[in-house]
N, C-alpha and C positions, 0 to 999 in steps of 0.2 A: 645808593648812589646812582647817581645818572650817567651815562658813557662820558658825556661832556666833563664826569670831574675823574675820568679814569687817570689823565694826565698829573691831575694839582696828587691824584692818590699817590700816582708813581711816584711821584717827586716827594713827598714824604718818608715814603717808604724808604726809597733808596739814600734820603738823604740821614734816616735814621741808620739804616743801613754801616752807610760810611763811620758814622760818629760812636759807631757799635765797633769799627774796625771790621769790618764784615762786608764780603760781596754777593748779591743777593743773583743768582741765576733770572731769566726773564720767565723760565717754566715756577719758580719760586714765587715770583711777585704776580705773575697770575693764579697761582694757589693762594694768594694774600688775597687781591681782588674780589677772585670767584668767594672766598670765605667770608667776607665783612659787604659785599655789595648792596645787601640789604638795609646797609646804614647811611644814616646822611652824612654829607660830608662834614658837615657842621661836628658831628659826633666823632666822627673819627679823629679829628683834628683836636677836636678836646680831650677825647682817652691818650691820643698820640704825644701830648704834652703834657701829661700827667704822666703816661709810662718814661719818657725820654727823663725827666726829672730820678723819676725814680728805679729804672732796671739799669742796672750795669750790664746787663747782656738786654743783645736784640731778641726784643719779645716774640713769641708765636702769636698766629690767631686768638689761641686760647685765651694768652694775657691781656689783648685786647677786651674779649669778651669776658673774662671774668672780670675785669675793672669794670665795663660798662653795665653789668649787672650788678654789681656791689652798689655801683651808685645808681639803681632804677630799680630796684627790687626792692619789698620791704624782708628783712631776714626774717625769721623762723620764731623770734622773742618778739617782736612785734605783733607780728598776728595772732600769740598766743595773748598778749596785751587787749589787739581788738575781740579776740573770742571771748576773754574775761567780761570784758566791758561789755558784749552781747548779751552774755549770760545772764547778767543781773536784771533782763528782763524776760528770763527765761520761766519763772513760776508766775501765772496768772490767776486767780482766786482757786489755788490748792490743785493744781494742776500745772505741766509742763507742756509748754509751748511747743507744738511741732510744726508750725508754721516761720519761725524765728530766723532770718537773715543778718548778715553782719554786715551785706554787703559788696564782700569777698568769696565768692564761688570757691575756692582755695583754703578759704581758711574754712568756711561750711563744710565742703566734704572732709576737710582733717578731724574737725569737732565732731560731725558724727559717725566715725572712725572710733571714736574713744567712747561713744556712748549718745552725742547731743551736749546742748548747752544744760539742758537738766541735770545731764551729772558731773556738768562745771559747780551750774551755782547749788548744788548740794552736796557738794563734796568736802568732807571734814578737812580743817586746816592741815591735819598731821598728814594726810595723804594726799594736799594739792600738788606740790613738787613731783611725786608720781605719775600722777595725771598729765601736767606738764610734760613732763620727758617722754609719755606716751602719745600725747598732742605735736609734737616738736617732730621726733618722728616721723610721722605719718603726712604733714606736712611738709616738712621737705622731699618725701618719697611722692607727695602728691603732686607738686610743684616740679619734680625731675619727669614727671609723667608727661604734663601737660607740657616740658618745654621741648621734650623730644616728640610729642605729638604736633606742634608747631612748627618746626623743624624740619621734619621726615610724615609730612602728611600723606602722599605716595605708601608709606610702610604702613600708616597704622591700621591695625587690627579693628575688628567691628567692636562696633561701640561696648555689647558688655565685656570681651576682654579686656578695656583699657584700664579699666581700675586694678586688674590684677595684682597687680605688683605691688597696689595700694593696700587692697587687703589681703595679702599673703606678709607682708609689714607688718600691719596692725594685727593677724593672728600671731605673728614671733614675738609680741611683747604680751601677750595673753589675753587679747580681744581676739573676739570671735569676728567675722567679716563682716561687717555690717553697715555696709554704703553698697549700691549699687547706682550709677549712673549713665543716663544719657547725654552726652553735650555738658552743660554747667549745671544740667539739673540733678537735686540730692534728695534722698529721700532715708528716711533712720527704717529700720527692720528690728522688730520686736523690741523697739523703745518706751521704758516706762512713761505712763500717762496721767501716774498721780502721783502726789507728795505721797499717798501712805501705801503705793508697791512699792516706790524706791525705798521708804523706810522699812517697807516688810522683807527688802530682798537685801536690806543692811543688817537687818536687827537677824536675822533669820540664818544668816552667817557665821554670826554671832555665837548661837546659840540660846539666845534670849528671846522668847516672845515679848510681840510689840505691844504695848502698852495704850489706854487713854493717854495717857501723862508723855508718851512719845512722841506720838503726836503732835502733841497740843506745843 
């Protein structure tokens, strides 16, 4: 927002304020201000009539901002949707793509977090939901990274610490760290590069050497 709409802000504020039965200090409605300034007024005024409908108590910042992200965000089942959809052009004549984008720098570095879209689109039906919940994960710990790294750019840490958090996540559900990035760029670390290591490092598991017929 611009100084010019600090006024229409006040006026909102305080008149949710009242309708809340609540009186808002002037040091209060400049912690409202300084909090939300980065939005347009347009925006505020739309979350602001959505909460008034819906909170019986006056909102914090917070409620503001986690409405405004609910409705501008895609959630965390989506992007596993768009990773899916990536996937299935993740095997190219017997081999896995490590060139493969979805698009979403957010949902790339989650996917290869879990492994790459290769061990999306080869991953047995019984064990997708696994996968899933380890993709889900890692994406919303990715997505917590980057919004406090937009946020508090002044604090953030050099670039290879930022994914920390990322891969200290993905080793607590039994992946080993395997994203390291600069900026939005991703890169897989010791990611299969053929249909028959991922099936040698399945079958292999197993107990069962892999076969012509496994392959095939």
């Amino acid at each position: 927002m611009k100084d010019e709409d600090c006024k229409t802000f006040t006026e909102i504020v305080v008149g949710f304020a009242e309708l809340k039965g609540r009186e808002l200090s002037a040091a209060t409605i400049e912690l409202y201000w300084r909090t939300m300034q980065s939005w347009s007024i347009e925006e505020f005024r739309a979350v602001a009539q959505v909460l008034l409908q819906r909170c019986a108590w006056m909102p914090t910042p917070k409620d503001f901002e986690d409405l405004r992200r609910s409705a501008t965000q895609r959630d965390a089942v989506e992007a596993w949707e768009t990773a899916r959809r990536t996937a299935r052009d993740a095997i190219s004549l017997g081999r896995v793509r490590q060139d493969l984008k979805s698009g979403d720098a957010l949902v790339d570095r989650a996917v290869a977090a879990i492994g790459g879209y290769g061990a999306i689109a080869l991953c047995d039906s019984a064990w997708l939901h696994a996968l899933e919940r380890r993709f889900l994960d890692a994406y919303s710990e990715s997505r917590d990274v980057a919004e406090a790294r937009a946020a508090l750019p002044h604090l953030a840490p050099p670039a290879q610490r930022l994914l920390h958090a990322v891969d200290r996540a993905a080793g607590s559900i039994g992946t080993a760290p395997s994203v390291r990035a600069t900026g939005l760029e991703t890169r897989h670390a010791q990611a299969p590069t053929s249909v028959e290591e991922l099936l040698q490092r399945r079958f292999s598991a197993s107990g069962r050497p892999v076969t012509e017929t496994d392959n095939a």
